[in-house]
C-alpha positions in Angstrom: 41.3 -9.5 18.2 38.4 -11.3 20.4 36.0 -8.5 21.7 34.0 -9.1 24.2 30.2 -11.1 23.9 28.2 -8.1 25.4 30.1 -5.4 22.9 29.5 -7.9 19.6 25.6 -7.9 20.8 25.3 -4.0 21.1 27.2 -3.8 17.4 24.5 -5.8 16.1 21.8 -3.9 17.2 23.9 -0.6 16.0 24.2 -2.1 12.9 20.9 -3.3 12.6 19.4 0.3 13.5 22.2 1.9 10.9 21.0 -0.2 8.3 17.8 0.6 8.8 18.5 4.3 9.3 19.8 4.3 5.8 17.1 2.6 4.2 14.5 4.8 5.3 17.0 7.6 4.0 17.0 6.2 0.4 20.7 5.0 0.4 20.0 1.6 0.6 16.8 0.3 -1.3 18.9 -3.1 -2.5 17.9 -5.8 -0.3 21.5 -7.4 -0.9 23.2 -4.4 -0.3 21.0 -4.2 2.7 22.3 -7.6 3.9 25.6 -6.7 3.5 25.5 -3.9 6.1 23.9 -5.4 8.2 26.4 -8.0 8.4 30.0 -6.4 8.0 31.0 -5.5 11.2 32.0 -1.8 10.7 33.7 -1.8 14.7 36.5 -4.5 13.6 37.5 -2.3 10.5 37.8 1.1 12.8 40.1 0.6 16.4 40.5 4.2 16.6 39.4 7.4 14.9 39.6 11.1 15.0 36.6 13.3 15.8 36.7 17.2 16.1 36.5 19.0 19.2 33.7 21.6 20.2 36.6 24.3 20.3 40.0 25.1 18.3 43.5 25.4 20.0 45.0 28.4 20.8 46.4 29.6 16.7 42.8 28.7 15.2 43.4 25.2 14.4 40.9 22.1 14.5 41.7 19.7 17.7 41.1 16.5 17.1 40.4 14.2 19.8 41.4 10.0 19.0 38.3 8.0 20.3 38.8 4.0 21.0 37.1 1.1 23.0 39.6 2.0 25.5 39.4 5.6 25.9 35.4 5.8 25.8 33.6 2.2 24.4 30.2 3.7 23.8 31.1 7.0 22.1 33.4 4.5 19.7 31.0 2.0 18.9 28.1 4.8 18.7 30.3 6.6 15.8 31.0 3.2 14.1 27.6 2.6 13.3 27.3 6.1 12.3 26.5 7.6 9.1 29.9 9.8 9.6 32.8 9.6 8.1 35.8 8.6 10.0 39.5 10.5 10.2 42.0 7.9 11.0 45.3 9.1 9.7 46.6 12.7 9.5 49.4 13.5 7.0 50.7 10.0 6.1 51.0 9.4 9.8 50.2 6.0 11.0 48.6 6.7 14.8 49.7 4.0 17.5 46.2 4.0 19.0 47.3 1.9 21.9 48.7 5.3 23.1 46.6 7.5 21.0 46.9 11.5 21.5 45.3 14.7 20.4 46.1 16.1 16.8 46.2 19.8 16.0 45.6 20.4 12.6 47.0 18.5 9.5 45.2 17.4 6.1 43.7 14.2 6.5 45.1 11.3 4.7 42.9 8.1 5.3 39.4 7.4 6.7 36.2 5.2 6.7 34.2 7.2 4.2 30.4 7.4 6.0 28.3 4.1 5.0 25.8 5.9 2.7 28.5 6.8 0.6 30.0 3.8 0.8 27.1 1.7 -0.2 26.0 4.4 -2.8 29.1 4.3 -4.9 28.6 0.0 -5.3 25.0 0.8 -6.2 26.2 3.3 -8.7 28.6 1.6 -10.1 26.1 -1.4 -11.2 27.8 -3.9 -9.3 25.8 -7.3 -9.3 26.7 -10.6 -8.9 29.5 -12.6 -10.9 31.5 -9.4 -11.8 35.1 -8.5 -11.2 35.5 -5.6 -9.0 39.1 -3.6 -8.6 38.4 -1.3 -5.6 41.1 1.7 -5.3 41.4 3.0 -2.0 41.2 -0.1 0.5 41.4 2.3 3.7 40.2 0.6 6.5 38.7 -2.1 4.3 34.9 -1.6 5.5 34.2 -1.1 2.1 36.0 -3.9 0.6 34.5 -5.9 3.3 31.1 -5.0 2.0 31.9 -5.5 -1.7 33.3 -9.5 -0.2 30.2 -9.9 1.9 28.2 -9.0 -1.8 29.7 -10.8 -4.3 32.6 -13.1 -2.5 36.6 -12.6 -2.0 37.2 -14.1 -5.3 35.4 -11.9 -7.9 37.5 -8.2 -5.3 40.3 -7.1 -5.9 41.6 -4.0 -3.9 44.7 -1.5 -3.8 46.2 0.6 -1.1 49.1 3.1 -1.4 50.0 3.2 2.1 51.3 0.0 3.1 50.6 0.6 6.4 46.8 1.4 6.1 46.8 -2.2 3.5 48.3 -4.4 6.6 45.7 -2.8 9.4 42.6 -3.3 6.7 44.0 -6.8 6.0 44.3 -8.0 9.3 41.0 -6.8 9.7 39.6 -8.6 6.9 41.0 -11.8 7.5 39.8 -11.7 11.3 36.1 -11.5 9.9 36.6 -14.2 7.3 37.3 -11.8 4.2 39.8 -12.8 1.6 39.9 -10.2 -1.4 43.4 -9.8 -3.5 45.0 -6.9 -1.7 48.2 -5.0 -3.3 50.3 -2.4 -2.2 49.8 -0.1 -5.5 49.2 2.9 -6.9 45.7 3.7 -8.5 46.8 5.8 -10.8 48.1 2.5 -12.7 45.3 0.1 -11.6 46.6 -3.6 -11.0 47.2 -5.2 -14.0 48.1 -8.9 -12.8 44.4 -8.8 -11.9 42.6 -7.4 -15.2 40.4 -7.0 -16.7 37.6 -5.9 -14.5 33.8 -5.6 -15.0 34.0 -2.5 -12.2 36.4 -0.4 -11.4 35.3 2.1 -8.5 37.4 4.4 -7.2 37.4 5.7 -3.4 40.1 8.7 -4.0 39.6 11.5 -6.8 41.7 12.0 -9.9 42.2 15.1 -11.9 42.0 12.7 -14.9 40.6 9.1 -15.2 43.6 7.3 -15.8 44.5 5.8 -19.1 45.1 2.5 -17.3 41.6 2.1 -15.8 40.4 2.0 -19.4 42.4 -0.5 -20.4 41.7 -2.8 -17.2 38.0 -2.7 -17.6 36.3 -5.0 -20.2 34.7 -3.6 -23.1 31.1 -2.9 -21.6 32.9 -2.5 -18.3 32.5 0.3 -16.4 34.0 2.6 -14.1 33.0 5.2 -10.9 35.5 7.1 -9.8 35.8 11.1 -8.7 37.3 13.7 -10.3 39.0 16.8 -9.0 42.1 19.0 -8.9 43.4 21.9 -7.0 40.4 24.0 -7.0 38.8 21.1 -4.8 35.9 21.2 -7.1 34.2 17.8 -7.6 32.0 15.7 -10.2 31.4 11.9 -9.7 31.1 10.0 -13.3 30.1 6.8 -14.3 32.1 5.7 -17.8 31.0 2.8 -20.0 34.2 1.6 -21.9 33.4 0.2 -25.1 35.6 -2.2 -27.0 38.6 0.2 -28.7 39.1 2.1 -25.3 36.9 5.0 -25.6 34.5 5.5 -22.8 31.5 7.9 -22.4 29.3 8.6 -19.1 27.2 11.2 -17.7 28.4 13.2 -14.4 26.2 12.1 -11.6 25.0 15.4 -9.3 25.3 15.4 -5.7 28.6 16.9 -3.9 30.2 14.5 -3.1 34.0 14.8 -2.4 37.4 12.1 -1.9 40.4 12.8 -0.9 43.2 13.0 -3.9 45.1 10.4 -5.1 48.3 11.3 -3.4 50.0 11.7 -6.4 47.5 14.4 -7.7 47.6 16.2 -4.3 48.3 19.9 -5.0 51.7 21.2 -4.5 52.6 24.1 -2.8 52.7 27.7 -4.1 54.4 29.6 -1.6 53.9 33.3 0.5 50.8 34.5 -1.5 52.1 37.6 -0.8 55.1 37.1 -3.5 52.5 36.1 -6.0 50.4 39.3 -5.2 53.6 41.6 -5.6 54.1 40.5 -9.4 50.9 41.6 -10.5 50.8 44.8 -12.1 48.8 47.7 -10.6 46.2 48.2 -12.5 42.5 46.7 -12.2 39.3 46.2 -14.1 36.1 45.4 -12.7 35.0 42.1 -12.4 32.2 40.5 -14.3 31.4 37.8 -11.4 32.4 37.6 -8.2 34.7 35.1 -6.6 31.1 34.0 -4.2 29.9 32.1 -7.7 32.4 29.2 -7.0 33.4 29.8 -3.3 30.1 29.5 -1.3 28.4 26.7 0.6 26.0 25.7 -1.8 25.3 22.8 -4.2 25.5 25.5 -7.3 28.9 26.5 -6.2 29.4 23.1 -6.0 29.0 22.1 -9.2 30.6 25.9 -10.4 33.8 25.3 -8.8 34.2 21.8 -10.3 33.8 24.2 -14.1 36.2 26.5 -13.4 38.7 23.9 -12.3 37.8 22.7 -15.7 38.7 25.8 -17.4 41.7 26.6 -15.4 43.3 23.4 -14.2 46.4 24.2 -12.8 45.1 26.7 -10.6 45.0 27.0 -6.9 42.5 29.6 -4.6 43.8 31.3 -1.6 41.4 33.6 0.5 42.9 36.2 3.2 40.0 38.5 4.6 38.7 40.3 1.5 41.4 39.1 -0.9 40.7 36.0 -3.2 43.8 35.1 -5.0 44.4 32.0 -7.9 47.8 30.9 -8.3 49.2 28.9 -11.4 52.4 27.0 -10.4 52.7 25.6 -13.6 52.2 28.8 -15.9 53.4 31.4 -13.4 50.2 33.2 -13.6 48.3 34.3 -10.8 45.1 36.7 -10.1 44.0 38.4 -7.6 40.2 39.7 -6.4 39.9 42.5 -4.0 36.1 44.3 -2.9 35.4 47.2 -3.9 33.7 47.8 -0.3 30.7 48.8 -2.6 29.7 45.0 -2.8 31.3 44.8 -6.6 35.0 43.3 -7.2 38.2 44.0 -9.2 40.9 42.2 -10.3 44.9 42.1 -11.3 46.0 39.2 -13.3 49.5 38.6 -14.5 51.3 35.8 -16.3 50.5 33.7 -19.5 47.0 32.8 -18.6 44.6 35.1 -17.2 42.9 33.1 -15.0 39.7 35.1 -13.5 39.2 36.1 -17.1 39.0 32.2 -18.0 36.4 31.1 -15.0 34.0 34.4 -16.1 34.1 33.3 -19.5 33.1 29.6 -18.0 30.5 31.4 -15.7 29.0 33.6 -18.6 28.6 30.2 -20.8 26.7 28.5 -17.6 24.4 31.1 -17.4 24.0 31.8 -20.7 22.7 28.0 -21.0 20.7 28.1 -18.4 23.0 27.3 -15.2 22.3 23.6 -16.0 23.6 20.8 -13.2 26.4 18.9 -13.5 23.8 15.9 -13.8 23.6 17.2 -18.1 27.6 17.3 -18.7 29.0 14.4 -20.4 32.5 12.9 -19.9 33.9 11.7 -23.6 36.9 10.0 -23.7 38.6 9.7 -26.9 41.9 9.2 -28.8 43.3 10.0 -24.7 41.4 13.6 -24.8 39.1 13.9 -21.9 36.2 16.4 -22.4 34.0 17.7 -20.5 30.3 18.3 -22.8 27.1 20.1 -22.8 25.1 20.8 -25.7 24.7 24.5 -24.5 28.1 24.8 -23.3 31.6 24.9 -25.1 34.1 21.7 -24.1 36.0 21.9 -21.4 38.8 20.2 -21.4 40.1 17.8 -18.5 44.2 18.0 -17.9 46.3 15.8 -15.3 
């Protein structure tokens, strides 16, 4: 794609100004990292995204409006060189942003995660130069592109799922002179014809880490990835994996959140209603209330990454008043309803009573002193993962 002189000159002074933008923000105190930015042209790697609208459609849902060089060149290049992150796939759907329309709704599925993330996850991991890098998650490829621009196309490998997103970020890497290994592959599994790696850094989440990213990295390796589950609670870690495959690392604070791995997306429950009409009558008070992992704060934050911990197959529905957890695996399900007094009850059913699990969490944070994620440990051993504080009991993680 050859773009014209006058728009390559206004993306370098964007991604001058970006790059500095970030440095004075404390994302980007590495000079080389630094460099990198400012060189990688973030424009080439994004031909179309999604932004929100001001106001939702007529049932309640988000409209999305696609922005291009064609349809308006300076909001497009202004959001390029952005510290946002960019929506450009809905759903699995490919967009054909030569004719581009408006999206109502649907789960994201792909995007250009906003540079300070970007840059913070290669700084995190340790990346320097002369290692081997497997990147999970090639997207658009702005980050691979940065990771190239860093250490070179021959120490990067990256993987995409989508076939589709992997030929777009291609093209786009070879039209700025970038030559990673690129695979169509699932990161559950790594890419072995590549290993072993000095990083591995993830850009989805997993419930889990994934037996195969230990074996992949070489002893003293490390790895950065997410971890999550259907409670969309999140804690970033950074493993060091020592020589027999065990692997140890403190959670890193900071709420931070990637889309799933697609094959440890959620599944669906079905009509919460039918889950609330097997629960038996009765109700007991509840010891917390459902606001200790539900609200917009950092503590919550961190709380709702715990319970997911402690109940890891469950799922949270809110309707008005109602929170509900649903266990598609068990069959178990609970259900919090105010008291219009400011106080909750509850009705669980099932094998596992799941509000009773996350108080029992919630009772042993605050009995320890609510401590951040930033003192839990991730120990990997023998294939258990667990997570660790010395005031806490283990919680276990389950894929």
């Amino acid at each position: 794609m050859t773009l014209p002189a006058d728009l390559e000159t206004d993306a370098a002074r964007l991604r001058a100004v970006m790059a500095e933008d970030l440095a004075v923000g404390g994302s980007l105190d590495d000079p080389a990292w630094r460099a990198a930015v400012e060189t990688v042209p973030r424009h080439r790697f994004v031909p179309g995204f999604y932004l929100p609208g001001e106001e939702c459609d007529g049932q309640g849902l988000t409209r999305w409006q696609p922005v291009t060089a064609a349809l308006d060149r300076g909001r497009w290049l202004a959001a390029a060189y952005s510290d946002t992150t960019l929506i450009t796939q809905f759903d699995g759907d490919e967009p054909d942003w030569e004719h581009p329309a408006d999206r109502h709704g649907g789960a994201p599925t792909s995007s250009s995660t906003l540079p300070s993330l970007v840059v913070r996850m290669w700084a995190d991991a340790e990346v320097r130069e002369g290692h081997t890098v497997l990147e999970i998650g090639t997207g658009t490829g702005y980050s691979t592109a940065l990771a190239c621009e860093r250490l070179g196309s021959a120490g990067v490998t990256s993987i995409e799922v989508d076939p589709r997103r992997l030929e777009r970020a291609a093209s786009a890497l070879h039209g700025c002179g970038y030559a990673p290994t690129l695979a169509v592959a699932d990161g559950l599994y790594g890419y072995w014809p590549e290993a072993p790696f000095d990083r591995i850094v993830a850009a989805c989440s997993f419930r889990a880490v994934p037996p195969a990213l230990l074996a992949q990295t070489r002893p003293g390796g490390k790895i950065l990835l997410t971890l999550s589950g259907w409670l969309y609670g999140y804690a970033r870690v950074l493993l060091a994996v020592a020589g027999d495959g065990t692997a140890e690392g403190h959670l890193l604070g900071g709420t931070v959140s990637f889309m799933a791995a697609r094959t440890h997306a959620a599944p669906a429950f079905g009509n919460p209603a039918h889950w609330a009409a097997e629960l038996p009558e009765e109700s007991r008070v509840a010891r917390h209330a459902p606001e200790r992992i539900t609200t917009a704060t950092e503590e919550a934050f961190s709380l709702r990454f715990l319970a997911q911990c402690a109940v890891p197959d469950a799922q949270l529905s809110a309707r008005g008043d109602v929170v509900q957890l649903v266990d598609v695996v068990s069959g178990s399900a609970a259900e919090l309803a105010s008291d219009g007094d400011g106080g909750w009850r509850v009705r669980e059913g099932g094998r596992v009573r799941l509000w009773e699990r996350v108080e029992s969490m919630l009772d042993a944070h605050d009995t320890a002193g609510r401590p951040g994620l930033e003192t839990f440990t991730l120990c990997v051993r023998d294939r258990q993962q667990r997570v660790r504080h010395p005031d806490m009991p283990c919680l276990p993680l389950s894929p």
